[in-house]
Z-matrix of the N, CA and C atoms (Angstrom, degrees):
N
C 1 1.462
C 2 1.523 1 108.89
N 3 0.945 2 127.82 1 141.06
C 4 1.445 3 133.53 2 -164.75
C 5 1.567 4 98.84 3 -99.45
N 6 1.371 5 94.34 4 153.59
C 7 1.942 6 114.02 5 172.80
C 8 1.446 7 114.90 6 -56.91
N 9 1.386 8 118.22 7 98.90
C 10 0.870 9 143.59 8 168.51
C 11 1.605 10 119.11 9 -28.08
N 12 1.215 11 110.30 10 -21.34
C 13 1.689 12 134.84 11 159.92
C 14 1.215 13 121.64 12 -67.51
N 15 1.184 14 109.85 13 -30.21
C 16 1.956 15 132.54 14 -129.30
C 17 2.076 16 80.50 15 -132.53
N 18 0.810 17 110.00 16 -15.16
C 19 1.535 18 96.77 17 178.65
C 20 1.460 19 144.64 18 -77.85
N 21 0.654 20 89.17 19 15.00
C 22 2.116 21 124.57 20 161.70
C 23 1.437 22 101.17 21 -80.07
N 24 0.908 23 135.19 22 127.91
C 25 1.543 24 133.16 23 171.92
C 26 1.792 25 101.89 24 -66.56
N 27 1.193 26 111.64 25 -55.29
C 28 1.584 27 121.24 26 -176.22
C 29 1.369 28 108.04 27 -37.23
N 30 1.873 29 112.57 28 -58.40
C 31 1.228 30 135.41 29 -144.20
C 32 1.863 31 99.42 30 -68.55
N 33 1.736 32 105.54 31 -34.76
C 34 1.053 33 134.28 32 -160.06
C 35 1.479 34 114.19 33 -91.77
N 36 1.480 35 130.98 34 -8.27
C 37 1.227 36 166.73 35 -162.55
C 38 1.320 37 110.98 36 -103.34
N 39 1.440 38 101.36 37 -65.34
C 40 1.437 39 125.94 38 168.82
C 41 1.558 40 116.11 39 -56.06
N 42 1.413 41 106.41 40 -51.39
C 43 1.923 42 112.79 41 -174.85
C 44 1.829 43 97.91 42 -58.15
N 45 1.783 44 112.33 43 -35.10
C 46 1.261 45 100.84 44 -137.38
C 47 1.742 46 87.46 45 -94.69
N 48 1.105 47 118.60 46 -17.25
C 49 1.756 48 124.81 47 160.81
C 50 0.902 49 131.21 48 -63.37
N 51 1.753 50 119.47 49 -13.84
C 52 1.209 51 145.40 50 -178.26
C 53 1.455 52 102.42 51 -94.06
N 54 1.782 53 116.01 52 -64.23
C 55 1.301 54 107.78 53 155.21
C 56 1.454 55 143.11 54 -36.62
N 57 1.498 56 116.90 55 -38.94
C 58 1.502 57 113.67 56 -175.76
C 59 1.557 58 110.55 57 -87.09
N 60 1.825 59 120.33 58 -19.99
C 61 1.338 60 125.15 59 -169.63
C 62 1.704 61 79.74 60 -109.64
N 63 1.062 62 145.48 61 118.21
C 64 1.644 63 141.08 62 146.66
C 65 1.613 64 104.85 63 -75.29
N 66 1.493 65 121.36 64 132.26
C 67 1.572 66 103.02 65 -174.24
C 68 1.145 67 116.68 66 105.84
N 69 1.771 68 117.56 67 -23.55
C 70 1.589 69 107.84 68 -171.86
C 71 1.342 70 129.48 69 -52.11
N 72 1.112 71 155.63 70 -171.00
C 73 1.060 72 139.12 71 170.82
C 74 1.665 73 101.76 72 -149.81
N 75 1.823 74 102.70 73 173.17
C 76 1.668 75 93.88 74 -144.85
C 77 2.137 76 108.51 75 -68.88
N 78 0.996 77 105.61 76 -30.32
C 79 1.226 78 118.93 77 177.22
C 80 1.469 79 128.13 78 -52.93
N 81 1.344 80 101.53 79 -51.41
C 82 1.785 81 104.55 80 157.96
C 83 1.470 82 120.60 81 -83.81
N 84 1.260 83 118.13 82 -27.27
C 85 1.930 84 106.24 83 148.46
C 86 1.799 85 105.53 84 -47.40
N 87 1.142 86 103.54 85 -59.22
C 88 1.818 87 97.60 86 -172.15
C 89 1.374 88 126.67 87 -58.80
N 90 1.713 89 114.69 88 -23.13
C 91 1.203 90 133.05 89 150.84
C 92 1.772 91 137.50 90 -42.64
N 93 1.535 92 79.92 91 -61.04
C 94 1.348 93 108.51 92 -161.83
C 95 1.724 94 112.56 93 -73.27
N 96 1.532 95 92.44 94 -43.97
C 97 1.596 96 112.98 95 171.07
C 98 1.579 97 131.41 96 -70.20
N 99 1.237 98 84.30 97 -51.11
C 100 2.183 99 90.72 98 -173.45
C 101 1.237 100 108.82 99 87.16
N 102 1.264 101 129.60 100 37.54
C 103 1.273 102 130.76 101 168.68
C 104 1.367 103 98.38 102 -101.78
N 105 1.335 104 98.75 103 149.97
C 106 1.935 105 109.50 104 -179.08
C 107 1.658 106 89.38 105 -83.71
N 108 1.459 107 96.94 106 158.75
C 109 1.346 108 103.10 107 -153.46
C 110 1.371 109 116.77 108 -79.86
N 111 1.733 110 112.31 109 -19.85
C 112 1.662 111 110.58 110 162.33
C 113 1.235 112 127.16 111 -67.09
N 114 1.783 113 125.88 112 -10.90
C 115 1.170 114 126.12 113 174.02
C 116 1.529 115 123.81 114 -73.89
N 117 1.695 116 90.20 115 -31.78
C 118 1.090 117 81.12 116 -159.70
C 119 2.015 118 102.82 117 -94.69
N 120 1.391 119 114.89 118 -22.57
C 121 1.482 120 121.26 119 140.81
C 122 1.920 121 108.10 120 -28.70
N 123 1.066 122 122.33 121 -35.79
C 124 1.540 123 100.72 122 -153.54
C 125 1.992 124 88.94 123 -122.17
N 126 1.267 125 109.52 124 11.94
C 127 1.766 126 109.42 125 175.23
C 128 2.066 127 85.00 126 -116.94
N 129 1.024 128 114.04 127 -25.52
C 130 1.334 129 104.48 128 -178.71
C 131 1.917 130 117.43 129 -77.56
N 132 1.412 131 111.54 130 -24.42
C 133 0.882 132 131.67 131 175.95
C 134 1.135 133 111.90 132 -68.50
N 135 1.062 134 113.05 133 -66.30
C 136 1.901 135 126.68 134 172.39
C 137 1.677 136 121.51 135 -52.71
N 138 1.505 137 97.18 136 -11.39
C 139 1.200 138 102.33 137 -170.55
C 140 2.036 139 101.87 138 -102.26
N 141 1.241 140 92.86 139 -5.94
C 142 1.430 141 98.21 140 -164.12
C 143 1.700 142 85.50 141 -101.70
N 144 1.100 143 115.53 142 -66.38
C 145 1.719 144 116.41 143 178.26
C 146 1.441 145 110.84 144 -37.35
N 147 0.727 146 100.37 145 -45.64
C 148 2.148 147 97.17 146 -176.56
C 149 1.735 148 110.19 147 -80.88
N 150 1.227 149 103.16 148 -14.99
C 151 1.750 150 107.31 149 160.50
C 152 1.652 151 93.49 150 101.97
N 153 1.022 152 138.48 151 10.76
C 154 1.472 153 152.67 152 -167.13
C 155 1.582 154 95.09 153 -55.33
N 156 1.476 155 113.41 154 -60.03
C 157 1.339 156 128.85 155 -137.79
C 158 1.911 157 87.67 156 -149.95
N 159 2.024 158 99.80 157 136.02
C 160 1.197 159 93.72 158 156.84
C 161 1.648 160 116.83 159 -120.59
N 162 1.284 161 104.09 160 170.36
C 163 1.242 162 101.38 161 -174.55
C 164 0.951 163 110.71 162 -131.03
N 165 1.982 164 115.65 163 140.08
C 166 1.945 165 130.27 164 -178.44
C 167 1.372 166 94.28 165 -131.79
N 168 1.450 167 83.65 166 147.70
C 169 1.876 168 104.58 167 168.33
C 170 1.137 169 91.69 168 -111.45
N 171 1.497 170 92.50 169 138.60
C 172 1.988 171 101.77 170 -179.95
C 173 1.575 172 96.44 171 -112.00
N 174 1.388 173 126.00 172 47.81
C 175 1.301 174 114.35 173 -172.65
C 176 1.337 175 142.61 174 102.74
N 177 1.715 176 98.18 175 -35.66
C 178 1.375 177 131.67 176 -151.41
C 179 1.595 178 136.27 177 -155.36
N 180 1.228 179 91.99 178 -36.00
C 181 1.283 180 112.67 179 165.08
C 182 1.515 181 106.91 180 -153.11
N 183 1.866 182 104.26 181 141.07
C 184 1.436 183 114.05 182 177.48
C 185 2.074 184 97.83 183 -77.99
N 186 1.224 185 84.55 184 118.47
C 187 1.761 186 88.59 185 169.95
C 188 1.669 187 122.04 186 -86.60
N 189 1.198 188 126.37 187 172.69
C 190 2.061 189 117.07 188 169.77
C 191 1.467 190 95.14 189 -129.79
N 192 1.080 191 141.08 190 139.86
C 193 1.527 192 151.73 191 118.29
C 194 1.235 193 136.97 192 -86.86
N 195 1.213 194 120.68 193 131.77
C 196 1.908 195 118.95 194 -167.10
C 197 2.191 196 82.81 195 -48.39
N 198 1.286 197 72.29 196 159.73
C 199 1.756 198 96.92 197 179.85
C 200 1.683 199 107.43 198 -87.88
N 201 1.609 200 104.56 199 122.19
C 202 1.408 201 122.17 200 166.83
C 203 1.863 202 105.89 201 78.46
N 204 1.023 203 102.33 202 -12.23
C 205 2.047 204 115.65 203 151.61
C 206 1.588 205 107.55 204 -47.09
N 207 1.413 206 135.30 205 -43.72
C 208 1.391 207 139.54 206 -140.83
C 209 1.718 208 111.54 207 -150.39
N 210 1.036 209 123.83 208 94.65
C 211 1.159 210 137.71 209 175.10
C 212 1.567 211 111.84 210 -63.27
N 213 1.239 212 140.20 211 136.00
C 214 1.391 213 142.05 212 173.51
C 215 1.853 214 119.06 213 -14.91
N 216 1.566 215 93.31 214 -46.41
C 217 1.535 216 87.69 215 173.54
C 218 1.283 217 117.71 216 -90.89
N 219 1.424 218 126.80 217 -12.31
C 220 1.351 219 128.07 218 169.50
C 221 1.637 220 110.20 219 -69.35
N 222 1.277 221 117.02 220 -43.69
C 223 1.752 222 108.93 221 165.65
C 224 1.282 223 118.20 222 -50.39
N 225 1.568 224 120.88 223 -38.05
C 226 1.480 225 115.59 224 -157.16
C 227 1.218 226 94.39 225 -87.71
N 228 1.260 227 129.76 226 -6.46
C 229 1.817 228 121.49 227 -172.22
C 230 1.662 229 89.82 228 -98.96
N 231 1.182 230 128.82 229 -50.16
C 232 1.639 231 141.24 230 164.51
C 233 1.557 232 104.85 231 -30.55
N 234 1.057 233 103.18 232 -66.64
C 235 1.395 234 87.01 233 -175.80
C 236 1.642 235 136.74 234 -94.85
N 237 1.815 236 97.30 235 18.03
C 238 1.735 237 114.45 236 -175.45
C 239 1.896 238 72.86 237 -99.72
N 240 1.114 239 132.84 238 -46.45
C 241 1.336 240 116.06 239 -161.94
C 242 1.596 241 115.44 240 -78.81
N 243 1.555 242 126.68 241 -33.85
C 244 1.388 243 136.66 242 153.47
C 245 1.736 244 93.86 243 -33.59
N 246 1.067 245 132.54 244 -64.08
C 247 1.890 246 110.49 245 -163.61
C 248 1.888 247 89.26 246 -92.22
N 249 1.644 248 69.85 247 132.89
C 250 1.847 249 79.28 248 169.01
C 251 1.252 250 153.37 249 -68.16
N 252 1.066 251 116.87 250 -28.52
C 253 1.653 252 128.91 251 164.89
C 254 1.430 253 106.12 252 -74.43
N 255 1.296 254 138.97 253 -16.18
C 256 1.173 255 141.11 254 135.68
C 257 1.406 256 134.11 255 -39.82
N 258 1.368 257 105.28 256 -65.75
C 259 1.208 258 128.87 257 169.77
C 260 2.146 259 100.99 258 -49.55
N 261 1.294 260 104.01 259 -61.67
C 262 1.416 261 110.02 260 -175.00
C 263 1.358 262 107.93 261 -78.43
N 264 1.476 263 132.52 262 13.30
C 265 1.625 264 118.04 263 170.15
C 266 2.307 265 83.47 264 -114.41
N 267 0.827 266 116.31 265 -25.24
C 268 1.447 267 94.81 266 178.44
C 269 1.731 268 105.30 267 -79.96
N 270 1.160 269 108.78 268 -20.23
C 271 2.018 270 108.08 269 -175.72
C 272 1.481 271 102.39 270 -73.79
N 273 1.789 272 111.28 271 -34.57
C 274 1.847 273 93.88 272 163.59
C 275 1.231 274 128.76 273 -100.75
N 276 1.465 275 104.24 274 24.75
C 277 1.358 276 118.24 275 173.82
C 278 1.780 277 107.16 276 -87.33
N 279 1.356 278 106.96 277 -54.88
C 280 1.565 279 124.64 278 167.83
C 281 1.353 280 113.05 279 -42.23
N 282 1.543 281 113.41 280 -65.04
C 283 1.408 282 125.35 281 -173.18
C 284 1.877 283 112.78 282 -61.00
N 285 1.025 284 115.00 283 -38.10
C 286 1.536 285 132.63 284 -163.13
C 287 1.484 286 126.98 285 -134.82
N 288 0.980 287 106.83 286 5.40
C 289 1.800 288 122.94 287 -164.39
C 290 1.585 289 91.49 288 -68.62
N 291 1.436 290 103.97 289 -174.66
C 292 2.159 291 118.10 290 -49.99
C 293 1.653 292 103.14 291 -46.50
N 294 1.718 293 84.74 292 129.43
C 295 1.588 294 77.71 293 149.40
C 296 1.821 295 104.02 294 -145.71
N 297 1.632 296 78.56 295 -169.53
C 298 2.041 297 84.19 296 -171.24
C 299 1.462 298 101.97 297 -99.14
N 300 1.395 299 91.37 298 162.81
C 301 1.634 300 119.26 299 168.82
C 302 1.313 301 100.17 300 -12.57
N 303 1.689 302 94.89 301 -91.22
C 304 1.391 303 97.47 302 163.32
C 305 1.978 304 152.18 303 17.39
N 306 1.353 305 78.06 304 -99.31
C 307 1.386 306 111.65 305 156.61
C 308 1.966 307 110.34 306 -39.18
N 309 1.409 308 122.69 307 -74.10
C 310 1.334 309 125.63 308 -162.80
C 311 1.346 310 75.85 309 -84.15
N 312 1.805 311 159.12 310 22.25
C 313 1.164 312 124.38 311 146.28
C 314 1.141 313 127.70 312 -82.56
N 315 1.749 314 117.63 313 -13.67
C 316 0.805 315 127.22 314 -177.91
C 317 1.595 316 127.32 315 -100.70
N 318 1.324 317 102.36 316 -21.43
C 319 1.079 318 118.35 317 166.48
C 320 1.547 319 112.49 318 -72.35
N 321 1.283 320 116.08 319 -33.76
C 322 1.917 321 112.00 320 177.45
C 323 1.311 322 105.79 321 -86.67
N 324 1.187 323 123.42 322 -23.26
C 325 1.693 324 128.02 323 173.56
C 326 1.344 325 100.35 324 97.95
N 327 1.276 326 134.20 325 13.85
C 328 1.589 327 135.75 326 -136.61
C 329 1.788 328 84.90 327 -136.97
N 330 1.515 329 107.84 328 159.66
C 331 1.901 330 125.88 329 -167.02
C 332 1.389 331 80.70 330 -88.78
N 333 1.679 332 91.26 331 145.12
C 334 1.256 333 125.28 332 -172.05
C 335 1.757 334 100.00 333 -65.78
N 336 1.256 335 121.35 334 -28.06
C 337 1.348 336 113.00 335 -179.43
C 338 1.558 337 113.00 336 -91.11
N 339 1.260 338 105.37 337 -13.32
C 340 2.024 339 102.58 338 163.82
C 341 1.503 340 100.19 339 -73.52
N 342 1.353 341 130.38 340 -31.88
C 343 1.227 342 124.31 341 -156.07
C 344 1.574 343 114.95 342 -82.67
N 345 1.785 344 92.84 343 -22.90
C 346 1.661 345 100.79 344 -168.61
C 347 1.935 346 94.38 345 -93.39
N 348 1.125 347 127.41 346 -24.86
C 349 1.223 348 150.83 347 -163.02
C 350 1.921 349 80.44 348 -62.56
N 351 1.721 350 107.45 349 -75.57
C 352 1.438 351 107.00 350 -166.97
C 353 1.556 352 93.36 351 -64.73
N 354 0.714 353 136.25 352 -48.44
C 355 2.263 354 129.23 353 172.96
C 356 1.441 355 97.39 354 -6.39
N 357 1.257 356 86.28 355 -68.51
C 358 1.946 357 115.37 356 -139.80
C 359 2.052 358 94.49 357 -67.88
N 360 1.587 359 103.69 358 -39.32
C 361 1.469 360 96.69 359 178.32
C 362 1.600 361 113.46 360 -75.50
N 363 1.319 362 118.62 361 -16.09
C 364 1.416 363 139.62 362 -172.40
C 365 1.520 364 95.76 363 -75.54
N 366 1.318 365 123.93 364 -66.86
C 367 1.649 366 124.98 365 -173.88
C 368 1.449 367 94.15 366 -72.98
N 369 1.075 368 148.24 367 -64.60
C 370 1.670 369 122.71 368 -164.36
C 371 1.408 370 109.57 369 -66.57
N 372 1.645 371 131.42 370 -0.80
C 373 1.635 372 118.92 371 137.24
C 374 1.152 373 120.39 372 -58.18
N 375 1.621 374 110.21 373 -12.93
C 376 1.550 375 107.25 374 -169.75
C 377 1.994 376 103.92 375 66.81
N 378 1.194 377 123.42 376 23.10
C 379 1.147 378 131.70 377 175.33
C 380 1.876 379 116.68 378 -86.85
N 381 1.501 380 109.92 379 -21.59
C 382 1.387 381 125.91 380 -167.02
C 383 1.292 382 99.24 381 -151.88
N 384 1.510 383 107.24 382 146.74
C 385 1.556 384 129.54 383 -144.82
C 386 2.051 385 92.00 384 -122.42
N 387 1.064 386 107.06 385 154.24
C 388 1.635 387 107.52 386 -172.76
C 389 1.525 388 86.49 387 -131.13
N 390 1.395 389 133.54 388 139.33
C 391 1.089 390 133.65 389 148.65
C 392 1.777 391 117.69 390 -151.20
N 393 1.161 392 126.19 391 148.46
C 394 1.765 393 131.96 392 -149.91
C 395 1.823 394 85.42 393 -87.23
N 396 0.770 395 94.44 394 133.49
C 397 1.787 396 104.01 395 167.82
C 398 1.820 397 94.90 396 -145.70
N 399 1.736 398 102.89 397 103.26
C 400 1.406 399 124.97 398 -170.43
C 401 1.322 400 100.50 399 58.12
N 402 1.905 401 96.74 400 -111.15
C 403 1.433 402 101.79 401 -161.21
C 404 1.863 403 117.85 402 -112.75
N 405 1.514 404 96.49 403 7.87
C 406 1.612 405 123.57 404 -176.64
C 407 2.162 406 94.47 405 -91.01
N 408 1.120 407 87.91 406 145.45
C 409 2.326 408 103.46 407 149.60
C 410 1.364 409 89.63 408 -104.83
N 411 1.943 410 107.08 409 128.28
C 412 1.278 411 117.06 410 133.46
C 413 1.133 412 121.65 411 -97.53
N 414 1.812 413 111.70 412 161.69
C 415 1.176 414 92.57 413 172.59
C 416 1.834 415 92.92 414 -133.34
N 417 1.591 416 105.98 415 171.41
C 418 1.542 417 106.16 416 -177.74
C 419 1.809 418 91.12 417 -156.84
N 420 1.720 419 90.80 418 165.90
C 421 1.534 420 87.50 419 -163.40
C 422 1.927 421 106.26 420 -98.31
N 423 1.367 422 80.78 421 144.24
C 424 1.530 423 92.43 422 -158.88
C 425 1.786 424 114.61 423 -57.60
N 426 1.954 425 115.72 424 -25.94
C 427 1.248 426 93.47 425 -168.32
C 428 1.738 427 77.70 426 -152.70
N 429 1.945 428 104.15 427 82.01
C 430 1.143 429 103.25 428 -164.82
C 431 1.664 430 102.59 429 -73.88
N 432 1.332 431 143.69 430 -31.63
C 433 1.249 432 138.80 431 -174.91
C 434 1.925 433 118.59 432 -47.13
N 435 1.535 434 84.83 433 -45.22
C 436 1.839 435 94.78 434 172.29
C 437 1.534 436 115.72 435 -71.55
N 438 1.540 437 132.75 436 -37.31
C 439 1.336 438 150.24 437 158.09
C 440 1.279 439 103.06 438 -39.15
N 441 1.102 440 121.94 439 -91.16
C 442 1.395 441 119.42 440 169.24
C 443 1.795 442 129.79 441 -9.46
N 444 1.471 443 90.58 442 -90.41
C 445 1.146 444 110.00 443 156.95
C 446 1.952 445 133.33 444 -19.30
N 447 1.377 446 102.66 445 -74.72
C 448 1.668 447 102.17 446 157.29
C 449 1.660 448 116.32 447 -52.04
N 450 1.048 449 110.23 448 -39.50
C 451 1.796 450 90.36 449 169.20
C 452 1.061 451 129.30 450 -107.41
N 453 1.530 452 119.55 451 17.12
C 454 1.537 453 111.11 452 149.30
C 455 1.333 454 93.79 453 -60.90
N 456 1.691 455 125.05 454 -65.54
C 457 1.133 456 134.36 455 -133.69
C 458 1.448 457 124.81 456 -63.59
N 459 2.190 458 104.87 457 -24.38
C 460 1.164 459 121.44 458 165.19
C 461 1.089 460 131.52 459 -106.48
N 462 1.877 461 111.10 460 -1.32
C 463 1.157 462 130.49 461 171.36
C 464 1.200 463 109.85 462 -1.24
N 465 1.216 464 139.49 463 -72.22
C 466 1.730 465 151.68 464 -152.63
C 467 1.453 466 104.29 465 -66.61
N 468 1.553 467 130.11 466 -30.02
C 469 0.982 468 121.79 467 -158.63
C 470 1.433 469 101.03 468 -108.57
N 471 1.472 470 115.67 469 -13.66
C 472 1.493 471 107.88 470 159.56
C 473 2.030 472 123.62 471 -63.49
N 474 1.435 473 85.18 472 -56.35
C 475 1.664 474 87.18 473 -169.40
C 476 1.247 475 133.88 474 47.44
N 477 1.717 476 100.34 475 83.19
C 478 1.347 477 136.00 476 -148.96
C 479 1.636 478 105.32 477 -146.02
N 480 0.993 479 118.63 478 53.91
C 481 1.562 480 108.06 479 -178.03
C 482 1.726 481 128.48 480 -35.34
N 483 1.462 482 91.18 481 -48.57
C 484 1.529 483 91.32 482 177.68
C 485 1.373 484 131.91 483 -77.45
N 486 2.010 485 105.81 484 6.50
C 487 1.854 486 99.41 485 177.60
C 488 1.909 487 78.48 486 -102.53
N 489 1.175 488 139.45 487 -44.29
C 490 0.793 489 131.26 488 174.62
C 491 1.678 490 132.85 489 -41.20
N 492 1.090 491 109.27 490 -40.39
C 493 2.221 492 114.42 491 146.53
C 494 1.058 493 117.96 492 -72.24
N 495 1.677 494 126.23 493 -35.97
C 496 1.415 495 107.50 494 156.06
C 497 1.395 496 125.26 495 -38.00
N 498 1.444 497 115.28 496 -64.88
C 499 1.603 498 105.48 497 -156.19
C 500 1.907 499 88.73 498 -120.90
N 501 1.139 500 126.71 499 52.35
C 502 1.423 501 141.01 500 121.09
C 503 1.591 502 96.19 501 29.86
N 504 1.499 503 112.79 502 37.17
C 505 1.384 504 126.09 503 175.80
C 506 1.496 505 110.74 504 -67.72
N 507 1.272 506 132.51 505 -25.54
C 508 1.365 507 131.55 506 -157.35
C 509 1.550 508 104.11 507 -82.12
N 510 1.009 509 133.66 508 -44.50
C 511 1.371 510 133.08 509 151.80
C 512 1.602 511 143.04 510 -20.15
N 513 1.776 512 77.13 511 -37.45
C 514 1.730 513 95.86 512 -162.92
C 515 1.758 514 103.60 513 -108.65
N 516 1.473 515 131.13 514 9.68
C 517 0.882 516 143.81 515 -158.94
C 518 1.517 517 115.57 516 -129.74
């Protein structure tokens, strides 16, 4: 018998898209689904009031996670790994760390000020660590076992080939 909450087919659609993507954010629900956009505003709402689903702004986008799945630091790593150059400056942080600005600028192929830009949103998660080595900032990730970990575990729902050959996690898991 199904959750008596959850008994809307829509409502139930929505929870279970929320479940398989942790992190989604409202735009690719609106994408992904085909719901006109007040429905799904007013099934997301309902879903948040009854404790179903919680919800973080990473800055940028309001994200959903099934409810009591994701502890405060499990969102903030969820949703540094949901945006990608994020996701891909902590995978050569894991794989190769510490390194500098620098360093992951060249390695992402990407300007040293996009690179320090995702840094800077990375350390005020408190997700990445800054420390002076001479006359360089490295940086390395602050709680690499949990990092890891969440994206083996959601691996699939990123779909990211290249952080995924970086840190050649599937092996080790």
């Amino acid at each position: 018998m199904p959750d008596p909450d959850l008994e809307l087919t829509s409502r139930r659609t929505i929870y279970q898209r929320i479940a398989d993507t942790p992190g989604v954010h409202f735009r690719a629900l609106l994408s992904d689904l085909e719901y006109a956009q007040g429905t799904l505003q007013y099934h997301l709402r309902w879903l948040a009031d009854e404790g179903l689903v919680d919800v973080s702004d990473d800055g940028k986008y309001t994200r959903y996670y099934p409810a009591t799945e994701f502890d405060e630091t499990d969102r903030a790593v969820m949703n540094a790994l949901r945006r990608e150059y994020s996701r891909r400056v902590l995978a050569h942080l894991l794989a190769d760390g510490p390194l500098s600005t620098t360093e992951l600028s060249d390695r992402l192929d990407k300007a040293q000020s996009t690179v320090s830009w995702h840094l800077s949103k990375l350390a005020e998660a408190d997700l990445v660590t800054r420390e002076r080595d001479g006359r360089r900032v490295v940086y390395d990730v602050s709680d690499p076992d949990r990092v890891e970990y969440l994206y083996t575990v959601h691996q699939r729902s990123f779909a990211d080939r290249v952080v995924d050959r970086i840190l050649g996690l599937w092996d080790s898991y």
